[in-house]
N, C-alpha and C positions, 0 to 999 in steps of 0.2 A: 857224626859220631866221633869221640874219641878214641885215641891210642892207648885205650888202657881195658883193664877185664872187667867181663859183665857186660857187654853192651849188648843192644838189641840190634840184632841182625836181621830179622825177618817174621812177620806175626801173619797167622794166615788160617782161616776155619776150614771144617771138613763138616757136611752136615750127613747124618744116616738119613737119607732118603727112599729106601730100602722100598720095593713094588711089594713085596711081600710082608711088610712090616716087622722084618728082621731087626732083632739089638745085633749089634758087632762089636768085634774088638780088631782093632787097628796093632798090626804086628809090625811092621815098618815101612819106610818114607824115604824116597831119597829127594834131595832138593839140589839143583842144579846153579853154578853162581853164574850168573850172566853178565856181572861185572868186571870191571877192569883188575879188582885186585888179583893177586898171584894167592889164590886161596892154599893151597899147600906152605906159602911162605906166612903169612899173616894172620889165618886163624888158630887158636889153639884152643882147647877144651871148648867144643863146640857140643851143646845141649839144646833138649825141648823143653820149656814147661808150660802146662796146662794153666786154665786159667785160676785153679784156686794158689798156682803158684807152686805146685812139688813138679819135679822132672821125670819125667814120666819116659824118658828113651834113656841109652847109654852116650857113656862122655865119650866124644871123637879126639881125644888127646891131641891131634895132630894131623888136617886133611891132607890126603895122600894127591888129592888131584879137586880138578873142580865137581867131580859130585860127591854129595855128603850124603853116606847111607846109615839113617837111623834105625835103630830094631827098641820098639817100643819095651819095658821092662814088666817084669809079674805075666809075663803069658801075653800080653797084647793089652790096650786100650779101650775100656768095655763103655759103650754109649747107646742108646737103648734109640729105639726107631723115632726119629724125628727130632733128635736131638742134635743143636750143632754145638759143635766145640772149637774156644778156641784155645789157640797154642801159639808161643813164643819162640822162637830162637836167638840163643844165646853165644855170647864167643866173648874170647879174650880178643884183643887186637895188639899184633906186636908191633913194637916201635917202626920198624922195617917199613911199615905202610908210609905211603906220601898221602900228602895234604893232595886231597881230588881224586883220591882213587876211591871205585864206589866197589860196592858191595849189591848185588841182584840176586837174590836166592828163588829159584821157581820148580814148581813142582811140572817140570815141561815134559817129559817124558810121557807115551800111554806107559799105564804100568807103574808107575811111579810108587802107586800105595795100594800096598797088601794088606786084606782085609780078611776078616772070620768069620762066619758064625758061631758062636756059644764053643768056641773052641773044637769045633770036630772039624773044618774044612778051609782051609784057607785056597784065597783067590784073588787075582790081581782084577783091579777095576781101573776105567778110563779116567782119568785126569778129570773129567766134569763135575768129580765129585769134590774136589776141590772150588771155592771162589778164589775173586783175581784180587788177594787182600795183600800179596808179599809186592814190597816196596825198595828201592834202592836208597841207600844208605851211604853219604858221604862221608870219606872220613874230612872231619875239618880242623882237628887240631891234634 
């Protein structure tokens, strides 16, 4: 990836697998960098977006450390039982980065993503709800 804003930083499904054949909505995400770069120094305006393309968390202006805690927007992320979604993350990359520093964004945490039902209960689930789709990202120029 480049040193400049907009890049993709990390793409990665979540599918409602729900025993009960719950819809949910997805209230927030924290993603861990596992990469070399100095994520507090080199990300800025760090975003989700879904796959029709609207940003569907709030903007991280500025990461304070390597984990990035998104809270999805409008009440949470509503996706009906059996549905998998995917999603995008987004960043600026400041100049500051060196050529070879990567970028690993993972949802490594248990707990990582808090979930709803229909809005009356939120609940954190195990990371298996996650697949293994985020990628590390070189910077190369």
């Amino acid at each position: 990836i480049k040193r400049v804003n907009g890049q993709v930083v990390g793409v990665f499904k979540i599918t409602n697998s729900s025993a009960d054949q719950d819809d949910m909505n997805i209230f927030s995400i924290t993603l861990e960098n596992q990469g070399s770069v100095n994520t507090s120094q080199v990300l800025k305006n760090i975003y989700i977006k879904d796959a029709k393309g609207d940003i569907v968390t709030n903007i991280i202006s500025q990461a304070t450390s390597d984990e990035l805690y998104f809270q999805f927007v409008n009440g949470g992320y509503y996706f009906a039982d059996g549905d998998t979604e995917k999603f995008t993350v987004y960043a600026d990359i400041d100049s500051i980065a060196d050529i070879g520093d990567t970028i690993a964004l993972q949802a490594e945490e248990d707990y990582s993503l808090l979930i709803g039902l229909s809005n009356i209960a939120e609940y954190a689930v195990e990371i298996d709800y996650l697949d293994d789709t985020l990628s590390t990202y070189i910077i190369a120029e």
